[in-house]
N, C-alpha and C positions, 0 to 999 in steps of 0.2 A: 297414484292411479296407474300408473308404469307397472308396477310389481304387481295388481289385484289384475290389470290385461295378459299379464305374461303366465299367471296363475289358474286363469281362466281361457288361456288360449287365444285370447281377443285379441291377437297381434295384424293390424291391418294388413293385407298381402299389394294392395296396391294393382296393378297391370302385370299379367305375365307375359308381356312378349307382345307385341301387337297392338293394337288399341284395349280399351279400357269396354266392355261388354255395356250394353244398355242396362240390361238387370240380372239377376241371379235367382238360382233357385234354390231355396233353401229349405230342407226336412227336416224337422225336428220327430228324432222317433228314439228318446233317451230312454223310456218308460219302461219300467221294470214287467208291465204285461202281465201282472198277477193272477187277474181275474178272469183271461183268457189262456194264461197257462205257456205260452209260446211269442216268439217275438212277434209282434203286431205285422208291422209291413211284410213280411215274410211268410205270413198267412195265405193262399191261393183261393182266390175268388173266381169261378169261372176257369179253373186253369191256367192264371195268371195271378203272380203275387201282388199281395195289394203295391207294393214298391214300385215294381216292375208299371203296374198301369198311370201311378202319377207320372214318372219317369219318360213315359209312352205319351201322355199329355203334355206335357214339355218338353218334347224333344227337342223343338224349333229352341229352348235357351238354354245356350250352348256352355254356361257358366254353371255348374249346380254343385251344393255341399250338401253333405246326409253328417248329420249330429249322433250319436250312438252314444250309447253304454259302452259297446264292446265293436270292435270294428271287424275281425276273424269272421264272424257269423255273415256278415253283407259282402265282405269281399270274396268268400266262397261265392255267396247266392247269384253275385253278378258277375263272376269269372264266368262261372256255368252258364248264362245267357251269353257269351263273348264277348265282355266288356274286357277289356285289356288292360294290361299294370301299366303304369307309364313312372318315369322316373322320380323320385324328391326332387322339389324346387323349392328356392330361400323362401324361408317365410310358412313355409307349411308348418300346421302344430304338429308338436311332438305325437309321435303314434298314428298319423294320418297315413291315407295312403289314397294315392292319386291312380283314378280309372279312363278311359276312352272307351266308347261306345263305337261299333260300328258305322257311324253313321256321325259320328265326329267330336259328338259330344265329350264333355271333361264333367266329373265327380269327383270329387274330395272327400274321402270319409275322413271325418273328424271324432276322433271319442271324448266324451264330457270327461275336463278333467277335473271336478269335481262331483261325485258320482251323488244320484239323487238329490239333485236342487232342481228339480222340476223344471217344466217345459221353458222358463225363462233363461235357465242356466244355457239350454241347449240352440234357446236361439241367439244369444249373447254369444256363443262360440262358434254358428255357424254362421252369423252375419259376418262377424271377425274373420273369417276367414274365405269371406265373399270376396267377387273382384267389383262388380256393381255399383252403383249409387241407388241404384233401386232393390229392393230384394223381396221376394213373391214364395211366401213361409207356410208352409202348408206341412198340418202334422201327416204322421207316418202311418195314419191307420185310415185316409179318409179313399176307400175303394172306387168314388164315383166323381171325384173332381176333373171337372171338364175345362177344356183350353178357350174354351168363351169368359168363365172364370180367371184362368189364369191372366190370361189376355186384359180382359176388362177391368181387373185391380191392380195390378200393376199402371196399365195405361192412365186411369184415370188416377194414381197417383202422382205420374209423370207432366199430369196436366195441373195438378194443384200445386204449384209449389206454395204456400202458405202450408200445407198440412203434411204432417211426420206421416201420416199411417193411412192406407183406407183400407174400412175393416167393414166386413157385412154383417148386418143384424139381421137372425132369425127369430123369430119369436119374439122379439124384444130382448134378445141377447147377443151381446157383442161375440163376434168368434173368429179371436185372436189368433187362431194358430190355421188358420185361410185368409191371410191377408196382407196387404203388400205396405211394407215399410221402407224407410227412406234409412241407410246402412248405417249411419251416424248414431241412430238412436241406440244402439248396442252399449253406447256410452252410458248411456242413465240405465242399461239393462246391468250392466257391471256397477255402477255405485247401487244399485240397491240388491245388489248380491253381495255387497263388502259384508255386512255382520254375519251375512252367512260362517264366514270365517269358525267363527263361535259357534260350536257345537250342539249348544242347546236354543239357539237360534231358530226361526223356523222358514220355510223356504216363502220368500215374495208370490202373492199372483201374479199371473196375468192382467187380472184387473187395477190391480193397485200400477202396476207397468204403463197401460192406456191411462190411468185416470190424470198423468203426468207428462203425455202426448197430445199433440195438438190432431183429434183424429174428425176424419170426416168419414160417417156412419154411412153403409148404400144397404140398398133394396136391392132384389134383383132387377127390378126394372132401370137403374142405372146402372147396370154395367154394359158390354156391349151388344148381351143377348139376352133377353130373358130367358131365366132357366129357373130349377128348382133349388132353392139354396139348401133348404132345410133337407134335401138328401145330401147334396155334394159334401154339406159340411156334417153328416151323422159319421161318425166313427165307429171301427169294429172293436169295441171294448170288451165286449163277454162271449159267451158262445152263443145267445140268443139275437146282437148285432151280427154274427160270424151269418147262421141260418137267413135272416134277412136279405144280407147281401149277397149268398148265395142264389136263391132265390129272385131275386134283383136284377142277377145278371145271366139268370139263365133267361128271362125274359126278354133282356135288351140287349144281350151280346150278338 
């Protein structure tokens, strides 16, 4: 197990300095962006990158890692908003590079080092590299996720200790990559990425990921606000998601 975490970057960082943070923020935005053509988070919605507005929703947690393919691309886009370099510390993965925000926040870009294993590889690398016991995973394309959201899944997974995960159902569909998990579970993210190893292997869901977590399902009516899930968790995947949320937020910005 030692050599598939060190392979996959999964090396626990532990506390850097200070106390141990309540929870972490973690983005997963590996995705290759085919079908929109450009990296997803990096897209500007309103005059603001989709990145940039989760980032803006979380700013109150002060612990956060961004998962990548390629890390160059994000660390230009947030130098240029003044987010600042800050030095390597033990335990960072290889290839990371560590930011501060005006405003005090710490980011970690991490890049998947095993390239296209899908959204499971990318949170398996960025939990690994969380300082947290709680971690609040939200993919890199979702333009309208709100901190009554973030706040309220996390929170209520802090009040469950019996369950790994709370994950919201929209439609009658779980959706893993908006919802807060307990940092441990990165472990069973890594044993079922092990046959990945083998090339003609093919990459684990997300589904098959929860169906081996102990999860408790919410509405929006249980978290701490009611809000509309089924926008916060639609993603900007094509050019005709892109016009929507433009539109979207010319309305409510």
């Amino acid at each position: 197990m030692s050599e598939l975490l060190a392979v996959l970057g999964v090396t626990p960082r532990g506390r850097r300095g200070g106390s141990e943070p309540a929870r972490s923020l973690v983005i997963v935005a590996g995705g290759r962006s085919r079908r929109l053509g450009r990296d997803k988070p990096l897209v500007e919605i309103g005059g603001r990158t989709i990145l940039s507005r989760i980032l803006d929703v979380a700013a109150h947690i002060t612990d956060g890692v961004l998962a990548v393919r390629e890390v160059l691309p994000f660390e230009r886009a947030l130098r240029a908003e003044a987010w600042e370099l800050m030095d390597a510390e033990a335990g960072h993965p290889p290839g990371s590079v560590a930011l501060r925000s005006t405003g005090g926040g710490r980011l970690l870009i991490v890049p998947d080092p095993v390239p296209d294993l899908g959204p499971l590889a990318g949170l398996a690398s960025g939990m690994g590299a969380a300082c947290a016991p709680v971690c609040l995973v939200v993919a890199g394309d979702l333009p309208f996720v709100s901190r009554g959201v973030v706040d309220g899944l996390s929170e209520s997974l802090a009040a469950s200790p019996r369950y790994d995960a709370v994950v919201p159902r929209v439609g009658g569909r779980p959706q893993p990559l908006c919802a807060a998990y307990r940092r441990e579970v990165r472990d069973l993210a890594v044993r079922l990425l092990a046959p990945c190893t083998d090339p003609d292997a093919s990459s684990p869901s997300m589904m098959s990921f929860l169906e081996q977590l102990r999860v408790r399902y919410v509405s929006a009516d249980d978290l701490r606000s009611a809000t509309d899930l089924e926008l916060i968790t639609r993603g900007v995947d094509s050019p005709d998601d892109l016009a929507w949320a433009t539109r979207r937020a010319a309305r409510t910005d």
